[in-house]
Every structure is written in structure tokens, then in C-alpha cells.
C-alpha positions in Angstrom: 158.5 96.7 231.9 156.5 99.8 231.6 153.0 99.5 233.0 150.8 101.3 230.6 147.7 101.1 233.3 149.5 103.4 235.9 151.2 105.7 233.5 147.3 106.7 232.3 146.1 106.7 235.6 149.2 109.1 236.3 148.1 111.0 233.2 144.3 111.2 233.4 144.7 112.9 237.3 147.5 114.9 235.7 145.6 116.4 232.7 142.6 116.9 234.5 144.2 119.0 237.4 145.6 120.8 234.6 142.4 121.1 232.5 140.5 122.2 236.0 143.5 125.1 236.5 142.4 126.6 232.7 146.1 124.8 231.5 145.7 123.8 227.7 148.9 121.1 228.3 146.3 119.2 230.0 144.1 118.6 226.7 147.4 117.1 225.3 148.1 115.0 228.3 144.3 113.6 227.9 144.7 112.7 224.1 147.9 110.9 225.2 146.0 109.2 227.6 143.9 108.1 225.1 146.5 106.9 222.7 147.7 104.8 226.0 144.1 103.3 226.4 143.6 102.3 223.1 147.1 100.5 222.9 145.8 99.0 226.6 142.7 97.9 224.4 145.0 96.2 221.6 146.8 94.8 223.9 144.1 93.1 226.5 141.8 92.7 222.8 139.1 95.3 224.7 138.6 96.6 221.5 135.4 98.4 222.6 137.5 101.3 224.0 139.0 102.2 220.7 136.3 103.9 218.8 135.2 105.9 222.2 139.1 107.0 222.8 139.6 108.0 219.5 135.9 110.1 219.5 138.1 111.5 223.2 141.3 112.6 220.9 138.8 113.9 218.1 137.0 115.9 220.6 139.9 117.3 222.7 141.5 119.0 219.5 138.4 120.7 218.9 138.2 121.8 222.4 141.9 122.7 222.7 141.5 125.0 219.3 138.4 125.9 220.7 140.0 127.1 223.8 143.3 128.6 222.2 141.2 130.6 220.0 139.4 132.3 222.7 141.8 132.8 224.9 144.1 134.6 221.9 140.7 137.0 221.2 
């Protein structure tokens, strides 16, 4: 069975090597993650980490429009 837990870690060091190297695929990777964390959170019935990892996927599409916008400019 998949373990959901170590495909985000794999993903959160992932996107933010890619964030950190100016890579926009890394804000996708990171609202992944957060898709992953809040199934994690269904799952275990953490449901704290929902609304925070759905404010993460909120925020990183502003950022990556944010960041494609500029860098097309």
C-alpha cells in the first residue's frame, strides 16, 4: 500500500528545492502536498489540518500567478 506520509515528505523537500531554485513546478508539487495532507487528515480524523492546507493551495495559486506574471513582464 502506498504510504501517503512519505510520498509528502518526498514532495514537500522536492517542491521546496524547486521553489528555492526560482522553479514554478515546485508551487504545484506543494499544492499537491497539500491535497496529500488533508486526505492524511481524513484519514487519521486530524481534521485541524484541513482548513490550513486548503488556505496553503489557496495561497500558492496566487503566488504561482503571481510569479508567472512577473516573470512573463
Amino acid at each position: 500500500m502506498l504510504r501517503l506520509d512519505y510520498l509528502s515528505c518526498v514532495l514537500t523537500i522536492l517542491s521546496t528545492i524547486l521553489v528555492g531554485r526560482r522553479c514554478w513546478k515546485g508551487w504545484i508539487l506543494a499544492a499537491i502536498n497539500s491535497v496529500i495532507i488533508c486526505i492524511i487528515a481524513v484519514r487519521t480524523a486530524q481534521l485541524g489540518f484541513i482548513p490550513a492546507n486548503v488556505f496553503c493551495i489557496v495561497l500558492y495559486a496566487i503566488n504561482l500567478r503571481t510569479w508567472r506574471k512577473s516573470e512573463a513582464g
